[in-house]
C-alpha positions as protocol buffer text, in pm:
chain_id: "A"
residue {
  index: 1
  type: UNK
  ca { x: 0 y: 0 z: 0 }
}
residue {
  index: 2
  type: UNK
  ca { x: 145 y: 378 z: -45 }
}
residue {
  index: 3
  type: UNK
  ca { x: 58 y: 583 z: 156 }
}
residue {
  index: 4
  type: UNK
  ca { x: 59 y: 1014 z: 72 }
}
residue {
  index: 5
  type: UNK
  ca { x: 47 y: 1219 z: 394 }
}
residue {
  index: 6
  type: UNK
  ca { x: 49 y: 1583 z: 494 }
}
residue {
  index: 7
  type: UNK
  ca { x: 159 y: 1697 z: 808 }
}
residue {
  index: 8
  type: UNK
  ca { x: 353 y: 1948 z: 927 }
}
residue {
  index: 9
  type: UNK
  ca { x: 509 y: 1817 z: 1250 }
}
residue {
  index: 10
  type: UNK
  ca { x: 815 y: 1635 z: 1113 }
}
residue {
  index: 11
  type: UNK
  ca { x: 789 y: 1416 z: 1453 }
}
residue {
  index: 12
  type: UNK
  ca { x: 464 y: 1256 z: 1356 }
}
residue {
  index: 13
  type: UNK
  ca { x: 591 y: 1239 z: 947 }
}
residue {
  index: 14
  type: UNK
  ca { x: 891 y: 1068 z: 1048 }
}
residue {
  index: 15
  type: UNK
  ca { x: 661 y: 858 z: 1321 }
}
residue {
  index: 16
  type: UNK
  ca { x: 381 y: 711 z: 1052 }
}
residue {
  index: 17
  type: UNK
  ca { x: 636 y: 672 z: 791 }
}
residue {
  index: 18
  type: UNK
  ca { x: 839 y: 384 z: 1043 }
}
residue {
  index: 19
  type: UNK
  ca { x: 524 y: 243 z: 1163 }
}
residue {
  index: 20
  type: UNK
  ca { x: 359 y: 159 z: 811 }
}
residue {
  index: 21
  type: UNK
  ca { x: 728 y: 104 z: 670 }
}
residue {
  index: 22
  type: UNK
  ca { x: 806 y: -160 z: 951 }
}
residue {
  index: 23
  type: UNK
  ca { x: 457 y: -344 z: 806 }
}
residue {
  index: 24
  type: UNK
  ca { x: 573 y: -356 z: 457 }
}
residue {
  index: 25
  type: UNK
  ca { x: 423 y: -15 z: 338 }
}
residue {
  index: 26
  type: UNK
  ca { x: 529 y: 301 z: 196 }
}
residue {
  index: 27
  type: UNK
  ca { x: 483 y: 657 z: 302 }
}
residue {
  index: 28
  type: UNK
  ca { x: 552 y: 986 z: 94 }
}
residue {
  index: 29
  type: UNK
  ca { x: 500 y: 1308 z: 313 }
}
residue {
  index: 30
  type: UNK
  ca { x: 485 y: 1672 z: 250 }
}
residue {
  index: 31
  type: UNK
  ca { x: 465 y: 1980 z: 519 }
}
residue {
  index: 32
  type: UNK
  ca { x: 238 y: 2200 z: 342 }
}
residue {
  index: 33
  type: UNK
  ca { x: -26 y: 2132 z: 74 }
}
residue {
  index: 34
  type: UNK
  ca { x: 103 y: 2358 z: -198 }
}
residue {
  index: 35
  type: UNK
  ca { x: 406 y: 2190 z: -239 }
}
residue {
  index: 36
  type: UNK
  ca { x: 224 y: 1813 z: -211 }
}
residue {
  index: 37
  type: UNK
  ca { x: -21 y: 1975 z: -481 }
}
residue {
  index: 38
  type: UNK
  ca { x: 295 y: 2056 z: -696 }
}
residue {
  index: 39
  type: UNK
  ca { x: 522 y: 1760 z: -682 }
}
residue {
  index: 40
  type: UNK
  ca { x: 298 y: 1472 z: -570 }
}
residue {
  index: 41
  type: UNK
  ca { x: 201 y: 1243 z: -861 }
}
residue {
  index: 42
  type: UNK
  ca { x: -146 y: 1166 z: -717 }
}
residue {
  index: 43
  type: UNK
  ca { x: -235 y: 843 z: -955 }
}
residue {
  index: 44
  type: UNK
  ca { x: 5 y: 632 z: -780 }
}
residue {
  index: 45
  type: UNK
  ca { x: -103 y: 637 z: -420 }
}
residue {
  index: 46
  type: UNK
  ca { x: -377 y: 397 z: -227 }
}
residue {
  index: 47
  type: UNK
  ca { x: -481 y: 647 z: 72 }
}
residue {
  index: 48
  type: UNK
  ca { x: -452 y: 1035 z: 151 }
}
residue {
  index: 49
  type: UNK
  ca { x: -358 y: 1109 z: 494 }
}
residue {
  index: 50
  type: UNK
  ca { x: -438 y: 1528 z: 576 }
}
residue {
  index: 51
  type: UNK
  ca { x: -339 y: 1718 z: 846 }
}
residue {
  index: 52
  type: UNK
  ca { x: -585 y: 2019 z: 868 }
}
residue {
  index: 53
  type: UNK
  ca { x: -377 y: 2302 z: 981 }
}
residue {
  index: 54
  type: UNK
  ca { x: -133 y: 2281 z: 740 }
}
residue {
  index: 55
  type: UNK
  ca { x: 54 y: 2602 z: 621 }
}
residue {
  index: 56
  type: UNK
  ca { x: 23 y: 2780 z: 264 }
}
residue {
  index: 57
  type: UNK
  ca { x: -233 y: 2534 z: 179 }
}
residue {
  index: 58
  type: UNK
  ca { x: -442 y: 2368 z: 455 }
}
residue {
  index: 59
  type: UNK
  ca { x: -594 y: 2053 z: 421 }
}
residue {
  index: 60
  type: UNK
  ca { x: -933 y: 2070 z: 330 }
}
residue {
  index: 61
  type: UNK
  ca { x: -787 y: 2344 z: 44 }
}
residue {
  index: 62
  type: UNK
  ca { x: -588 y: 2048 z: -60 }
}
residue {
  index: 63
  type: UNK
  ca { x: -838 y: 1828 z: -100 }
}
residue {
  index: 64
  type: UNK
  ca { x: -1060 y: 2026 z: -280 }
}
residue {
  index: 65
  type: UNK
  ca { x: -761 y: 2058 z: -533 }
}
residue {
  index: 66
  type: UNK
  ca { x: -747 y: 1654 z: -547 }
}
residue {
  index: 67
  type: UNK
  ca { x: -1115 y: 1576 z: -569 }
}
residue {
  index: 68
  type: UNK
  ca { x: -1086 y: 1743 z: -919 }
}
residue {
  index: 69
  type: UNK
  ca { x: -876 y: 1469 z: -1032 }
}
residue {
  index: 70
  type: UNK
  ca { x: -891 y: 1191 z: -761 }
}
residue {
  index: 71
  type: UNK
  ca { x: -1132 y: 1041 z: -576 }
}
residue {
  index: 72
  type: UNK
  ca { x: -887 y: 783 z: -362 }
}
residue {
  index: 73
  type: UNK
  ca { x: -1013 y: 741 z: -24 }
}
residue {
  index: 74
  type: UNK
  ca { x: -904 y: 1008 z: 241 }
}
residue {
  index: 75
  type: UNK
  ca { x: -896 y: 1074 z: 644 }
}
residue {
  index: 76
  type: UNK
  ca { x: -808 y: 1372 z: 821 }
}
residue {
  index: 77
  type: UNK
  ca { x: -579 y: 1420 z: 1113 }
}
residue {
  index: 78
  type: UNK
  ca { x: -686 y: 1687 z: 1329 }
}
residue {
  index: 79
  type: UNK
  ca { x: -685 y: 1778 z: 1720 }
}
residue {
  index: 80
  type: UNK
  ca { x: -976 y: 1797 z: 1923 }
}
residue {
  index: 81
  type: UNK
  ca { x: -998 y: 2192 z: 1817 }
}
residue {
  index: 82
  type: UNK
  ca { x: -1045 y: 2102 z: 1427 }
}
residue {
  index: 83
  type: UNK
  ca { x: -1360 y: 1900 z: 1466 }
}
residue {
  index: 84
  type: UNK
  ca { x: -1578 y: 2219 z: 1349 }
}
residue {
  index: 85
  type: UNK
  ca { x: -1362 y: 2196 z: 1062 }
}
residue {
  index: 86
  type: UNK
  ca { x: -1447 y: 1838 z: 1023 }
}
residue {
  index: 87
  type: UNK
  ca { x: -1777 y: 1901 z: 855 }
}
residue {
  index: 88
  type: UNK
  ca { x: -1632 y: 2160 z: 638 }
}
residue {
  index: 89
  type: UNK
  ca { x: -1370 y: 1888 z: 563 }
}
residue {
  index: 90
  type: UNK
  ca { x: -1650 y: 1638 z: 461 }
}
residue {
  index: 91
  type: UNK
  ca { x: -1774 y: 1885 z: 186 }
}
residue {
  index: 92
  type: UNK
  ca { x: -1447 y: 1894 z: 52 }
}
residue {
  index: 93
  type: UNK
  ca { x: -1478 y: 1497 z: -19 }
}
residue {
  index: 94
  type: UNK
  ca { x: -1275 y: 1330 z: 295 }
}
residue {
  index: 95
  type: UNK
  ca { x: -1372 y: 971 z: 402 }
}
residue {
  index: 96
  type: UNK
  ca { x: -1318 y: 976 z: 780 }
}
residue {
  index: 97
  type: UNK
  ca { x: -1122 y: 1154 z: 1064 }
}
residue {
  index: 98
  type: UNK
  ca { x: -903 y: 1058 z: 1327 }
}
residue {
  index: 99
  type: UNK
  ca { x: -824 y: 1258 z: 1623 }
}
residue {
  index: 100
  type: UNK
  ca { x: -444 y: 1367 z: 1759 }
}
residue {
  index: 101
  type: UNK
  ca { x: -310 y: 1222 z: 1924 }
}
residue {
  index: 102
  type: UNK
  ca { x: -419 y: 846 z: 1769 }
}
residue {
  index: 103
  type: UNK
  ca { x: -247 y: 505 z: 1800 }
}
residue {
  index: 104
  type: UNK
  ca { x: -112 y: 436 z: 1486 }
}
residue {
  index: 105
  type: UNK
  ca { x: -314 y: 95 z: 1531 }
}
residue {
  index: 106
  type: UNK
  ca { x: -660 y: 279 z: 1525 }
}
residue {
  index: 107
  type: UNK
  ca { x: -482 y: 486 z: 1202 }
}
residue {
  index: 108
  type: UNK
  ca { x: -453 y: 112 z: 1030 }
}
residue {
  index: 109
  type: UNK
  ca { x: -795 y: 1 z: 1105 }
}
residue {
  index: 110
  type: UNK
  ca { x: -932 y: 307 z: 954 }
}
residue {
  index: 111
  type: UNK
  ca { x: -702 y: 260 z: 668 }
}
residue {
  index: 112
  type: UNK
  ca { x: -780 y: -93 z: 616 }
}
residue {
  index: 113
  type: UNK
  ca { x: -1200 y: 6 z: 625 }
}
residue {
  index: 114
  type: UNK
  ca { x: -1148 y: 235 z: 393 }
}
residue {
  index: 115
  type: UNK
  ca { x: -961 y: 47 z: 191 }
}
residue {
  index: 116
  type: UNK
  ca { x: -1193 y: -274 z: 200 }
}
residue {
  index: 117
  type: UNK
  ca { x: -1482 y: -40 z: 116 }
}
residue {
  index: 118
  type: UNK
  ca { x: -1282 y: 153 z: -176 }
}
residue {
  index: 119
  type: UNK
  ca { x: -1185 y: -195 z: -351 }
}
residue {
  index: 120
  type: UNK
  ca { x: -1451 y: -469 z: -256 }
}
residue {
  index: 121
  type: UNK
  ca { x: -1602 y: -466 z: -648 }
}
residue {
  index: 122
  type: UNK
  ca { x: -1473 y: -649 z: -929 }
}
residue {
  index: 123
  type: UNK
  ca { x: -1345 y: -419 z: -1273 }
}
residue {
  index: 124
  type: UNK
  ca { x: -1518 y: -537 z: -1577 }
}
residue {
  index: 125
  type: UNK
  ca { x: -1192 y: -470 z: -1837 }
}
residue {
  index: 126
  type: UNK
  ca { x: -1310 y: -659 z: -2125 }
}
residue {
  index: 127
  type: UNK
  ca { x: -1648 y: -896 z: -2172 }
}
residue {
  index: 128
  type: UNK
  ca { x: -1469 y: -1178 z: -2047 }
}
residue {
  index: 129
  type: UNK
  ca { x: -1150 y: -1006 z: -1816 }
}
residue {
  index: 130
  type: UNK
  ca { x: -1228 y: -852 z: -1486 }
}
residue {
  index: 131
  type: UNK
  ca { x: -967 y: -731 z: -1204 }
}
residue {
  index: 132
  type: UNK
  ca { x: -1021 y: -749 z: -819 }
}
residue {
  index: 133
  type: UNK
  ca { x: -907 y: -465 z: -682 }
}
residue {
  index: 134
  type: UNK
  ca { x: -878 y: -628 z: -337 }
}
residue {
  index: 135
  type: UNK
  ca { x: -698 y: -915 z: -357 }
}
residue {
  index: 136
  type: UNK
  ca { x: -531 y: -793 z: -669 }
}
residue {
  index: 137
  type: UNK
  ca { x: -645 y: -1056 z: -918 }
}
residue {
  index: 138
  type: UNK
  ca { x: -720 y: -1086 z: -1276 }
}
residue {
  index: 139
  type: UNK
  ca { x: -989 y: -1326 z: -1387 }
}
residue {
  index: 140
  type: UNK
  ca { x: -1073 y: -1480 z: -1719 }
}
residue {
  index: 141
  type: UNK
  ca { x: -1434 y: -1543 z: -1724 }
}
residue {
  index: 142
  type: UNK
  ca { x: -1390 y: -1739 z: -1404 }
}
residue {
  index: 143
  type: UNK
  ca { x: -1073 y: -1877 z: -1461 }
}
residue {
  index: 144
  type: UNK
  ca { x: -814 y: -1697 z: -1243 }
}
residue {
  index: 145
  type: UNK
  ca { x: -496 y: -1564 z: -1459 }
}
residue {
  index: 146
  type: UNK
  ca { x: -180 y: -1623 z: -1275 }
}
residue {
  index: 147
  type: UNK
  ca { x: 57 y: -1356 z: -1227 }
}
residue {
  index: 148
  type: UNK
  ca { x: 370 y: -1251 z: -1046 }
}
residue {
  index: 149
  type: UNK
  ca { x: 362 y: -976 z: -761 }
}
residue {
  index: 150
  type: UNK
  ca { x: 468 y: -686 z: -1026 }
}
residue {
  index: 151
  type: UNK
  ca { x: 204 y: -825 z: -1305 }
}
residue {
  index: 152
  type: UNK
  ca { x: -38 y: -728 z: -1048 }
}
residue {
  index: 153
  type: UNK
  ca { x: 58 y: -374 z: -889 }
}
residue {
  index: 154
  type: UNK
  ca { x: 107 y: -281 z: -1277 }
}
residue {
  index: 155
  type: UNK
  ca { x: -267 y: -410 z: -1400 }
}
residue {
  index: 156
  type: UNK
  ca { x: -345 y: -284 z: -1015 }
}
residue {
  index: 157
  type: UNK
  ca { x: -229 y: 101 z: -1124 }
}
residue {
  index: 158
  type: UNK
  ca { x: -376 y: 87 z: -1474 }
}
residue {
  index: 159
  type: UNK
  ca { x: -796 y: -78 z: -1351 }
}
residue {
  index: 160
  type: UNK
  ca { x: -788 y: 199 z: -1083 }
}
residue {
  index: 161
  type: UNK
  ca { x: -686 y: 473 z: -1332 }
}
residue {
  index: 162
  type: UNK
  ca { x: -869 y: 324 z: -1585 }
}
residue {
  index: 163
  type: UNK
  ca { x: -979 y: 522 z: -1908 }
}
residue {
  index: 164
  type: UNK
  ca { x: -660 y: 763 z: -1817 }
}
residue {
  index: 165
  type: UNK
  ca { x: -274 y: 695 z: -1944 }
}
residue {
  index: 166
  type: UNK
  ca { x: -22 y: 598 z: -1736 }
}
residue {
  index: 167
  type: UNK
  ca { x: 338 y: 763 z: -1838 }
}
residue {
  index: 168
  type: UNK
  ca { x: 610 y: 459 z: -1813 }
}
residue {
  index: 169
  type: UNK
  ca { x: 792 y: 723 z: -1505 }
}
residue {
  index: 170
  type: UNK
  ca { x: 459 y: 689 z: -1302 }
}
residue {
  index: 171
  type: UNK
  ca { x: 445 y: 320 z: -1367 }
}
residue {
  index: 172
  type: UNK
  ca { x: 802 y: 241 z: -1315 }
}
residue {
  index: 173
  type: UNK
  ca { x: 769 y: 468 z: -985 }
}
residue {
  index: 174
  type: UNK
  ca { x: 500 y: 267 z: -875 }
}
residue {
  index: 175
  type: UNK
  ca { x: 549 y: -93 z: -953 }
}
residue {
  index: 176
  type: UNK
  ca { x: 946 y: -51 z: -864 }
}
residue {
  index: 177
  type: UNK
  ca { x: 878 y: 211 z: -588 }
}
residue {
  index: 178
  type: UNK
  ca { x: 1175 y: 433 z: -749 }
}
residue {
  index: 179
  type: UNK
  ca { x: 1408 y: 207 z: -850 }
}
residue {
  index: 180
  type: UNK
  ca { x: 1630 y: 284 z: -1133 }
}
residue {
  index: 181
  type: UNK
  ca { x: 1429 y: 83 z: -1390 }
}
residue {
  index: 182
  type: UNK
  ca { x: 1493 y: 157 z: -1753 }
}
residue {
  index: 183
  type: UNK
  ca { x: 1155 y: 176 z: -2004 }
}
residue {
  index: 184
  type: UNK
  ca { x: 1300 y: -128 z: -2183 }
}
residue {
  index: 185
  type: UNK
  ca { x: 1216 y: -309 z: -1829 }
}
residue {
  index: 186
  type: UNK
  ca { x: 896 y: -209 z: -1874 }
}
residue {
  index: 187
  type: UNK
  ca { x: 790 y: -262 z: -2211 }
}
residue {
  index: 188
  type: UNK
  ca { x: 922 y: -620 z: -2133 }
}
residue {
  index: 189
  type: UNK
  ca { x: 679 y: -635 z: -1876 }
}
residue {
  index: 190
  type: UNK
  ca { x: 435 y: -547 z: -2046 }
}
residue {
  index: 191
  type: UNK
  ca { x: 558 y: -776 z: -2334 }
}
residue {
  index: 192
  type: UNK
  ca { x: 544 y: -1084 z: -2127 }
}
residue {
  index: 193
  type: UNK
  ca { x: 179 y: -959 z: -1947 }
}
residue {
  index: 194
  type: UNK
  ca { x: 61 y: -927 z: -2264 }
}
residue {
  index: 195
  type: UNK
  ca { x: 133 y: -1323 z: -2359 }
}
residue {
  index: 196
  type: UNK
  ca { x: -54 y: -1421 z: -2021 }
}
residue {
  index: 197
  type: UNK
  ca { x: -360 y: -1266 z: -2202 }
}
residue {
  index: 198
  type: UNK
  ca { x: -598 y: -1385 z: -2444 }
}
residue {
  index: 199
  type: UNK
  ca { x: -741 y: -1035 z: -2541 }
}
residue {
  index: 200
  type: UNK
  ca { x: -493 y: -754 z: -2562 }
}
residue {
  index: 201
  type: UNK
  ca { x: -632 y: -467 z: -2311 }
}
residue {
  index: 202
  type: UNK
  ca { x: -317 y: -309 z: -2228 }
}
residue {
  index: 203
  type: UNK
  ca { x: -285 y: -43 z: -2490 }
}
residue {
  index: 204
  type: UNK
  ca { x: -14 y: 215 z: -2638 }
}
residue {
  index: 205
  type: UNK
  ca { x: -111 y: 547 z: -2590 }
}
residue {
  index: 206
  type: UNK
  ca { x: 153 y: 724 z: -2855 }
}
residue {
  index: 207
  type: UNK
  ca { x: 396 y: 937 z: -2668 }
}
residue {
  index: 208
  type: UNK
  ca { x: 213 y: 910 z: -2335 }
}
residue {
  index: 209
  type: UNK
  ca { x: 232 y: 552 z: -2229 }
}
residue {
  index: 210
  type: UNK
  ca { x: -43 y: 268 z: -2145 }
}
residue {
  index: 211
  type: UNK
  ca { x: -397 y: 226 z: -2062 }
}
residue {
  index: 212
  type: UNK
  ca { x: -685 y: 8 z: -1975 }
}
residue {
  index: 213
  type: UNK
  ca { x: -957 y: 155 z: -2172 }
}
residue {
  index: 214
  type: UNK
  ca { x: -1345 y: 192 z: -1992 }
}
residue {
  index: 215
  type: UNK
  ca { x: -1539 y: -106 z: -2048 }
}
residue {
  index: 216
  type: UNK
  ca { x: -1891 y: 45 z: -2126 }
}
């Protein structure tokens, strides 16, 4: 899971980033919302976590911003003072709260509701291939399609952006969490995905990169 969070108290950045780390997770953060608005590629994470009182940008400002082009599943992180702010926060498109200070175990059950609820449904992709977005797997008909780990985070990236292209940088950066990977590793990828399948869904988009196109 990757996690995107904004928060301005380096002590609690540096504090969720070891916790979800240690459990096999990763964690971006960013100390004000303009700058996460201006650097953070937004397609590639599973879960927003806001701070409120944020400087330059605050967080319900933020999310506004990222409800034009996102609609992956959010809670705030606010003291008891905030909670007016709360419902203003809800408007803005937020999933949930949690108050400061929170155990970072109440922070994962949250996460993990939210994230059941966000990918309990099956993708239709084709008339005969759908994708589970919980348990990451891709179906033919009812056959399951076996595929290695990165197989999966890549079709994973591609159903829950689907209709949109995917640049080979925010694919690489997500499937190899920043690894030096060349675009011949990926095309490869792609090549040898692409002989798992029986319908070719995965497609070019010229100068761009790859999509899954909406199945109407």
């Amino acid at each position: 899971m990757k996690i995107l969070l904004l928060e301005d108290d380096d002590f609690i950045c540096e504090q969720v980033k070891n916790y979800f780390e240690l459990n096999g997770h990763r964690v971006d953060f960013y100390n004000d919302g303009q700058t996460l608005l201006d650097n953070a590629d937004l397609t590639i994470y599973d879960i927003f976590l806001l701070d409120i009182n944020t400087p330059i940008k605050n967080g319900i400002e933020t999310l506004k911003q990222i409800r034009k082009t996102s609609d992956t599943p959010a809670i705030y992180l606010t003291a008891m003072n905030d909670l007016e702010n709360v419902k203003e926060g809800y408007s803005a498109g937020c999933n949930d709260y949690v108050r400061k200070p929170f155990m970072f175990e109440e922070l994962e059950l949250r996460i993990n509701k939210l994230m059941h609820k966000d990918s309990a449904k099956i993708m239709d992709i084709t008339n005969n291939y759908s994708f589970d977005l919980n348990s990451m797997q891709l179906y033919y008909k009812e056959e399951i399609v076996e595929l290695n780990s990165q197989e999966k985070e890549l079709l994973y990236l591609l159903v829950k952006n689907i209709g949109t292209a995917m640049s080979p940088e925010v694919i690489i950066n997500y499937v190899w969490e920043g690894k030096d990977i060349c675009d011949n590793t990926l095309r490869t990828k792609i090549k040898k995905l692409r002989e798992k399948l029986r319908e070719n869904f995965i497609i070019n988009v010229r100068n761009i990169g790859y999509k899954i196109e909406k199945y109407a």
